[in-house]
C-alpha positions as CSV (number, residue, x, y, z in Angstrom):
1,X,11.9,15.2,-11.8
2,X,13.6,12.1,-11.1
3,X,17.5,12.5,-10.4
4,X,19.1,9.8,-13.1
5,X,22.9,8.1,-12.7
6,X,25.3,10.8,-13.4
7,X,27.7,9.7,-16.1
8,X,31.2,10.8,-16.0
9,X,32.3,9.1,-18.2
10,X,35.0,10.5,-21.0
11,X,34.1,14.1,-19.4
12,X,36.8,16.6,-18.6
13,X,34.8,19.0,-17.8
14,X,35.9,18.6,-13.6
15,X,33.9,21.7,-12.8
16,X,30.5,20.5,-14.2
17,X,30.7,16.9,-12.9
18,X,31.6,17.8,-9.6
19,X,28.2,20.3,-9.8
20,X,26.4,17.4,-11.5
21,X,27.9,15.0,-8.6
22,X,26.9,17.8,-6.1
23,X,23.0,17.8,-7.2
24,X,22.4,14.4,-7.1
25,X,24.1,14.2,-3.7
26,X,22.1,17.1,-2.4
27,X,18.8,15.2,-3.8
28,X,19.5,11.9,-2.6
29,X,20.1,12.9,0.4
30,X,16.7,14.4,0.7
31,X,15.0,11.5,-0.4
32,X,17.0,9.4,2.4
33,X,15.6,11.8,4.7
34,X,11.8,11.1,3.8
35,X,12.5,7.2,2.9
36,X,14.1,7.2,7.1
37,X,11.3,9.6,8.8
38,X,10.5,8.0,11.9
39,X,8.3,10.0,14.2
40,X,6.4,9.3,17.6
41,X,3.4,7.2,16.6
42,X,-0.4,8.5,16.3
43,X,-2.9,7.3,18.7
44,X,-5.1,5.1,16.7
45,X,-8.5,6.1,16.3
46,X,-11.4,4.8,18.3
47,X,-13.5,2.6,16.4
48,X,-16.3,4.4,14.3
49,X,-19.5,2.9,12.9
50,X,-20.7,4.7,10.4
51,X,-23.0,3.5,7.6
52,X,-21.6,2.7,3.4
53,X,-22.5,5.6,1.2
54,X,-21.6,2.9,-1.4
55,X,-25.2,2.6,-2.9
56,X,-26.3,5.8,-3.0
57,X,-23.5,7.5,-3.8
58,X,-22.8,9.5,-7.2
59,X,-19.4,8.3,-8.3
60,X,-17.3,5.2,-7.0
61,X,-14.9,7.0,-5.5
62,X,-17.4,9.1,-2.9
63,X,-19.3,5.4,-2.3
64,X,-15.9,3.9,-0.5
65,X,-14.5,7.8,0.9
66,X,-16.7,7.5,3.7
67,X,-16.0,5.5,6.9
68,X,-18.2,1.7,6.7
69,X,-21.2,0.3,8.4
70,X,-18.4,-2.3,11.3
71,X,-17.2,-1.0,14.3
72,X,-13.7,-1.7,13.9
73,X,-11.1,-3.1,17.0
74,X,-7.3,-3.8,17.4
75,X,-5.3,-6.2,19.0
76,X,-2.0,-6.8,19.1
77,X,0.0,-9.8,18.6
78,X,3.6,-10.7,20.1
79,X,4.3,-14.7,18.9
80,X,3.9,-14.4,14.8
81,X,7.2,-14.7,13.4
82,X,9.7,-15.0,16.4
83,X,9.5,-11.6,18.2
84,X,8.1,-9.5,15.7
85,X,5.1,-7.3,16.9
86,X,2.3,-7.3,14.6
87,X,-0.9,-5.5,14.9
88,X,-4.4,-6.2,13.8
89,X,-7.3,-3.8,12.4
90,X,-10.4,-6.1,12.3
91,X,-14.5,-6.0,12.4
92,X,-15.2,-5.4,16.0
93,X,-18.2,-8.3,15.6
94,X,-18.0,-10.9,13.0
95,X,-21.5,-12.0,13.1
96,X,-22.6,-8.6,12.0
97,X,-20.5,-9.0,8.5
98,X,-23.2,-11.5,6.9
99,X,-20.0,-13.0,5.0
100,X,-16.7,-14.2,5.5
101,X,-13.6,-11.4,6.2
102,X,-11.2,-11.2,3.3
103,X,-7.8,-10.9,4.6
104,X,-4.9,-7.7,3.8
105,X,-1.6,-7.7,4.9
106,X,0.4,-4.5,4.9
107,X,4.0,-3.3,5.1
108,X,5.2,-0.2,6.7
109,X,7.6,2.1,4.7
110,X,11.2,2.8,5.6
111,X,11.2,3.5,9.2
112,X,7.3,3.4,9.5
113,X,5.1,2.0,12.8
114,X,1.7,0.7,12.1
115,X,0.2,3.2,14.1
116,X,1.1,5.9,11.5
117,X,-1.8,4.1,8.6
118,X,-3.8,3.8,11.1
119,X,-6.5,6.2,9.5
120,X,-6.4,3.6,6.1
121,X,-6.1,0.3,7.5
122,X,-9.2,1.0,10.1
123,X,-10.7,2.2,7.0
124,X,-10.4,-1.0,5.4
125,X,-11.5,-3.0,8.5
126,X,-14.7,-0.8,8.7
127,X,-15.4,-2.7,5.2
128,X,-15.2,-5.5,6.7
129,X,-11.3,-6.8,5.6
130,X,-8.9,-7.9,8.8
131,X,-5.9,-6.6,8.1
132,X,-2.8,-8.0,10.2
133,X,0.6,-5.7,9.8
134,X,4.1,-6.6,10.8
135,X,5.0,-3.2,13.1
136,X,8.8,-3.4,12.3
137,X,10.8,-0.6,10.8
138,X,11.9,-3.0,8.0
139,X,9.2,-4.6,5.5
140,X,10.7,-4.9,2.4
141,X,11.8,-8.6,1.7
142,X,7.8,-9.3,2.3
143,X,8.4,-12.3,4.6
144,X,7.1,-10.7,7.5
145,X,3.9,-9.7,5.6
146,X,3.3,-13.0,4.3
147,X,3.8,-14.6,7.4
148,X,0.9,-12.8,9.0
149,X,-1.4,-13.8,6.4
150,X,-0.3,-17.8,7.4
151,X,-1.2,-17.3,10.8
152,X,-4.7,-15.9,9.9
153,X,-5.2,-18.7,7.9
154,X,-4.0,-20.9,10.3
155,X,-6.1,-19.1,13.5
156,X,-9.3,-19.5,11.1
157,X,-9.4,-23.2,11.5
158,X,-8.3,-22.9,14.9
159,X,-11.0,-24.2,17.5
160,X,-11.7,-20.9,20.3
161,X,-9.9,-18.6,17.9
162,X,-12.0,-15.1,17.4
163,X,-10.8,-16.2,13.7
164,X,-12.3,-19.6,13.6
165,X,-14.4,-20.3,11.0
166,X,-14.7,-16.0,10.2
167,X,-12.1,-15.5,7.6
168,X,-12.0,-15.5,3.8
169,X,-8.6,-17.5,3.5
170,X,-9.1,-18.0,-0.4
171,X,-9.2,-13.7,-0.9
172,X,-6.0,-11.9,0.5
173,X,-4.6,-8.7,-0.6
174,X,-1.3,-7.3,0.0
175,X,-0.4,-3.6,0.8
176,X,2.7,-1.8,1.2
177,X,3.7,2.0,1.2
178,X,7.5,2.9,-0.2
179,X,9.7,0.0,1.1
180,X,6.4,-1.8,2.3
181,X,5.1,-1.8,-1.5
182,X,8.1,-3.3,-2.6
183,X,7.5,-6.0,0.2
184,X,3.8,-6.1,-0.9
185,X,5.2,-6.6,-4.5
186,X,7.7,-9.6,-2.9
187,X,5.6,-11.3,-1.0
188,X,2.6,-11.5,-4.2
189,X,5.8,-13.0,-6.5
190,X,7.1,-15.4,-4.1
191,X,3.8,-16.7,-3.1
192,X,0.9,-16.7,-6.3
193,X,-1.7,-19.1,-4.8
194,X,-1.7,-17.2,-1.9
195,X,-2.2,-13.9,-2.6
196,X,-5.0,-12.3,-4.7
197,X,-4.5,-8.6,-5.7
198,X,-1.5,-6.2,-4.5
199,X,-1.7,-2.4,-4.1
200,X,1.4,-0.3,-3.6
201,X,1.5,3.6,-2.2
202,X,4.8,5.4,-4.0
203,X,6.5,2.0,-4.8
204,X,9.9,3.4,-4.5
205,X,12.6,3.5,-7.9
206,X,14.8,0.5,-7.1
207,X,17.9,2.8,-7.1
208,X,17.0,3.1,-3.6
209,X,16.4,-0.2,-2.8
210,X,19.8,-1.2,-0.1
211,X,20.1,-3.7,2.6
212,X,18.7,-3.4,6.6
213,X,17.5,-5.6,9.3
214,X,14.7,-7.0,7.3
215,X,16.9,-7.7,3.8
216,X,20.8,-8.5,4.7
217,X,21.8,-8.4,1.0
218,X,19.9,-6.2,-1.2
219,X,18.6,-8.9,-3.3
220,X,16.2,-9.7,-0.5
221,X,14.4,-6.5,-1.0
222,X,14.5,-6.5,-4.9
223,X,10.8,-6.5,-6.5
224,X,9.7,-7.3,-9.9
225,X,6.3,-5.7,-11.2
226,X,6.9,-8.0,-13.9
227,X,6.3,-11.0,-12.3
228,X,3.5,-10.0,-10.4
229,X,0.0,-12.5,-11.8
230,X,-2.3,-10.9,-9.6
231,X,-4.5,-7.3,-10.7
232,X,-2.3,-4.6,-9.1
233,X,-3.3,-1.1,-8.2
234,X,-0.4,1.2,-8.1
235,X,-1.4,4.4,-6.4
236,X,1.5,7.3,-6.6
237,X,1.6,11.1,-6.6
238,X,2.7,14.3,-8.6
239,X,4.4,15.6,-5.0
240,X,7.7,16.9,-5.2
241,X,9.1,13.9,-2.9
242,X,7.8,11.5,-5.1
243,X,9.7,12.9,-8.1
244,X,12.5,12.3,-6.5
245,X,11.7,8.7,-4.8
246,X,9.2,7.7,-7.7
247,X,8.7,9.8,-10.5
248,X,5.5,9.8,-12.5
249,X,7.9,8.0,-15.2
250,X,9.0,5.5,-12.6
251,X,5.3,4.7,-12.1
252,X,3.9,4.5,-15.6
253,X,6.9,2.0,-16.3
254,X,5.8,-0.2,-13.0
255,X,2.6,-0.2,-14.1
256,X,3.9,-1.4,-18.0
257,X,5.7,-4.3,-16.3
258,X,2.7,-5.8,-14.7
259,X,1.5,-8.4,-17.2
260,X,-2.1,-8.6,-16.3
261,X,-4.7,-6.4,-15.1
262,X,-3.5,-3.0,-13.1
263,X,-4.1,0.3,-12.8
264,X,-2.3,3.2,-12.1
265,X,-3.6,6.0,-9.8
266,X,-1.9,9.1,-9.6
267,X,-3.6,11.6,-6.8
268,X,-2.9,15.4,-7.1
269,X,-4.7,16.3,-3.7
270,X,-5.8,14.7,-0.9
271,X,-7.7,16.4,2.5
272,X,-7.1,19.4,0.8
273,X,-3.3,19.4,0.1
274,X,-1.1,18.7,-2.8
275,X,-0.5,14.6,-2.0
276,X,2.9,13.7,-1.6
277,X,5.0,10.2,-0.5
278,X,4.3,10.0,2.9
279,X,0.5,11.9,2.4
280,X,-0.8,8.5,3.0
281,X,0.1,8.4,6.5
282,X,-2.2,9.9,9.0
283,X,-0.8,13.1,9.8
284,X,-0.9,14.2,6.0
285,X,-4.3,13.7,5.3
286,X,-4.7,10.2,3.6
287,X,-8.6,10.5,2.6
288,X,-7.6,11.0,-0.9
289,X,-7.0,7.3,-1.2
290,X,-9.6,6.0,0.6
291,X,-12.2,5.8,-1.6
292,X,-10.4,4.2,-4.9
293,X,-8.3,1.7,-2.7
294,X,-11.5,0.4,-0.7
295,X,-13.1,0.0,-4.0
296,X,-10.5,-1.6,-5.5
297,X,-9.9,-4.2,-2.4
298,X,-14.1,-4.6,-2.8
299,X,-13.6,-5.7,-6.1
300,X,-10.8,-8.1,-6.3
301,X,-12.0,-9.8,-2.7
302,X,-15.5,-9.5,-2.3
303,X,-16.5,-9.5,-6.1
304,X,-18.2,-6.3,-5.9
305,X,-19.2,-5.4,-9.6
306,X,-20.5,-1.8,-9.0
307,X,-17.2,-1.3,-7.3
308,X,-14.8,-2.8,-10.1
309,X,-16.7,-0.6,-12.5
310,X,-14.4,2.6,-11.4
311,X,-11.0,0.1,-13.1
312,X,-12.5,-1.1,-15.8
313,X,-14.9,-1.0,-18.8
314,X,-14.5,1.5,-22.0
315,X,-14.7,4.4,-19.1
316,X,-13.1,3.9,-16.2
317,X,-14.2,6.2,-13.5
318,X,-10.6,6.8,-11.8
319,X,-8.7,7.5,-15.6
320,X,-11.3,10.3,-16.2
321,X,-11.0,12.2,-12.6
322,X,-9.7,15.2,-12.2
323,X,-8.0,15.0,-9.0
324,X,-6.1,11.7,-10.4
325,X,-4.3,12.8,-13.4
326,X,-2.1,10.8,-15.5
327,X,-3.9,7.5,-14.6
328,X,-4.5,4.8,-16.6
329,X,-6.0,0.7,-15.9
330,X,-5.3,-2.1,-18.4
């Protein structure tokens, strides 16, 4: 259960507010310790090439769990944005898509390297989407995210570029886990024509939104779902962390700000565990997601109708799942 503001107000009870005080204390400091992991990062997977299971598949969800048909390869850039590293997961060979790569950008959470999604954003890349992520520690005010996405755009009409001429620049999603979806949620307000659909893992209650290297005043990493005009999929969990960071109320109110079409996914499990905040990172067994969030990025992007039908329609595939409880799409 999320912790609210204790009110002291007119008490004289000293005893029970200092207990009440106590609590809170004891549980944000928790949180602060998930929201600041930092751990040594996890060798990214060698590309795969598998083939789509999308077709033949029995439900939407089992289509898009499944690794895609592209070899998928990295590389690493130095001179976006200044000095800030980014990294890219990409379709190994272009010419083997048959259409033009929609683009993602994606924001670490609190503390976060790149290298710890590696297991999702080579998932997504394997579809065929070139994501570009900013590998800083900081990703909130969105800036870094959005630059990325410019210099794709600007590398795809860039004679000699491996992006020339290869890159969807009118379809571009942006991703984010905990601070990250906030930045995800930033960088979709502050720029409209340029972004396309948004997806945020565990978008964090803004009572723990404060300032760092990437936001010097905490207004610079302050999202509002409200003003979001693009279809946004907000994926969270009924983990114990999460009750803390973002309740299940924290979510369904999100998810009642966006104006337009979203969806709210709320895992139970994922690889066999009970999903939690930082499940979608690679050592927790992330392949809970993978299925709904390729769809969803299928959909919005690539104009997949088979794909969208698991969001939409008088039955929507994800609301009815077991595993995702509490859902709901608009």
């Amino acid at each position: 259960m999320q912790p609210s503001p204790v009110n002291l107000a007119g008490r004289r009870d000293g005893a029970a507010a200092r207990r009440a005080v106590g609590t809170f204390r004891r549980l944000a400091a928790l949180a602060a310790v998930v929201l600041a992991l930092a751990v040594a990062p996890v060798p990214t997977r060698p590309p795969v090439l598998a083939p789509s299971a999308a077709a033949a598949a029995s439900s939407i969800e089992a289509g898009f769990s499944p690794v895609g048909r592209y070899a998928v390869t990295t590389q690493v850039l130095t001179d976006v944005s200044g000095s800030t590293p980014y990294k890219i997961f990409r379709p190994a060979d272009y010419s083997a898509l048959g259409f033009a790569s929609p683009i993602v950008t994606w924001g670490n959470g609190t503390n976060g390297t790149v290298d710890l999604y590696s297991v999702l954003l080579s998932h997504l890349a394997s579809y065929g989407f070139t994501v570009i992520a900013p590998d800083q520690a900081n990703t909130g005010s969105g800036r870094a995210m959005t630059a990325g996405v410019q210099y794709l755009i600007a590398q795809a009409g860039t004679a000699g570029s491996v992006f020339q001429g290869r890159l969807d620049v009118n379809s571009v999603a942006a991703l984010g886990h905990s601070q990250g979806a906030g930045g995800a949620v930033r960088a979709a307000t502050n720029n409209p024509t340029l972004f396309d659909t948004v997806v945020t893992f565990s978008l964090p209650n803004k009572m723990w939104i404060g300032t760092n290297s990437d936001c010097p005043t905490k207004s610079d990493c302050t999202f509002d779902p409200a003003q979001l005009r693009q279809p946004t999929f907000l994926a969270g969990t009924h983990g114990t962390l999460d009750s803390i960071i973002t309740s299940i109320s924290t979510e369904q109110a999100f998810y009642q700000q966006v104006p337009g079409h979203a969806v709210l996914g709320l895992i139970q499990n994922s690889a066999g565990k009970k999903a939690d905040h930082n499940t979608i990172q690679d050592r927790n067994g992330p392949n809970g997601f993978l299925g709904y969030v390729t769809a969803w990025l299928c959909a919005q992007l690539r104009g997949d109708a088979t794909a969208a039908t698991a969001f939409g329609g008088a039955h929507p595939e994800l609301v009815s799942n077991t595993n995702w409880p509490d859902s709901a799409a608009k």
